[in-house]
C-alpha positions in Angstrom: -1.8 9.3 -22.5 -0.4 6.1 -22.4 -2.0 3.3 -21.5 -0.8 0.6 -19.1 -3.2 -2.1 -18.9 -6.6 -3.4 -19.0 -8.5 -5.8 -17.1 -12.3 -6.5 -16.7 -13.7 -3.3 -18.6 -11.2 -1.0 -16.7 -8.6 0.8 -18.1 -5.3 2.1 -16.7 -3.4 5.1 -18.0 -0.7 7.5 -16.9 -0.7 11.4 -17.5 3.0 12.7 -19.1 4.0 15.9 -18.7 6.9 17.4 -18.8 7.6 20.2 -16.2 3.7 19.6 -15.6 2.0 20.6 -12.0 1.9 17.2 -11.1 3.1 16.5 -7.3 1.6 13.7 -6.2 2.6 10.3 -8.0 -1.0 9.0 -9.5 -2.9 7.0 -12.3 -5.9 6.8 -13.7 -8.6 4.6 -13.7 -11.7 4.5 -16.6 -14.7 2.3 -16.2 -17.4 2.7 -18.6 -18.1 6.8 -17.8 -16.4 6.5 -14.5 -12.8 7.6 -13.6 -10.7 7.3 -10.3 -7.5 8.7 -9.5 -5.4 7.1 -7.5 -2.5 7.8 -5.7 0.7 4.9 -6.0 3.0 5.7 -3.0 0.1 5.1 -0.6 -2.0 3.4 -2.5 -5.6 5.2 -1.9 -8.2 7.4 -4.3 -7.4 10.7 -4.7 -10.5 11.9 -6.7 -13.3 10.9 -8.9 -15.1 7.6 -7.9 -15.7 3.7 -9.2 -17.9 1.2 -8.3 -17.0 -0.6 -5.5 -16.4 -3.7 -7.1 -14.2 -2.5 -10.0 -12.3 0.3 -6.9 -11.6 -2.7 -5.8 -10.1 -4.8 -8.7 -8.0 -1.3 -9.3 -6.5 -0.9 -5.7 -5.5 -4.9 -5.5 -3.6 -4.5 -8.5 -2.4 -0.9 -7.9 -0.5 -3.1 -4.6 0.4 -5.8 -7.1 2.3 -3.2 -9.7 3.3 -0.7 -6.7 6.8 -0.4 -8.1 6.3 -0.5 -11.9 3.8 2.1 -11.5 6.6 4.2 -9.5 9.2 3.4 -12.5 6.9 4.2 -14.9 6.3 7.9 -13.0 9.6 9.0 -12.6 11.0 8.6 -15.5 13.3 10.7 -17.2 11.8 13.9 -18.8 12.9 15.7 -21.9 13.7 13.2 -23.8 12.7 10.6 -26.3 12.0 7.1 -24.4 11.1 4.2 -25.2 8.8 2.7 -21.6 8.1 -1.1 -21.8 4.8 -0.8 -20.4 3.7 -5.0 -19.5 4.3 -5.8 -22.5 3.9 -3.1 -24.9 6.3 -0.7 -26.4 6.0 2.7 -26.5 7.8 5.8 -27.7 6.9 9.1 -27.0 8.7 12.7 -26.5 8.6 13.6 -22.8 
């Protein structure tokens, strides 16, 4: 699962899978043992839970990166791509 940034102990990534069940555009938040999901159209938690502070931290910047995070879900599937992801590179097989 690629990551997509880190700031202040909490780490952003984004699920790929191709044809996968996923409906709902979403990332993922880790902090320490802790994991949020949160969805990126309206940006709100789905499921799972952080601490206040750091829920915080992850929502202002989920507003911040609102339409990179949309780019960076619907990209093309079944293909190789290679997803500039703030800075980073990455290729990988959809």
């Amino acid at each position: 699962m690629p990551e997509i940034s880190r700031f202040f102990g909490i780490i952003i990534r984004m699920y790929i899978e191709a044809g996968g069940p996923h409906h709902t555009p979403h990332f993922h938040a880790y902090y320490q043992d802790q994991v949020g999901i949160y969805g990126i159209e309206r940006i709100e938690r789905l499921a799972g839970s952080l601490p206040t502070r750091q829920e915080r931290l992850v929502l202002a910047w989920a507003e911040l990166h609102q339409e990179e995070l949309l780019a960076d879900w619907r990209a093309p599937v079944n293909s190789f791509k290679n997803v500039t992801l703030w800075g980073f590179i990455a290729s990988f097989k959809m």
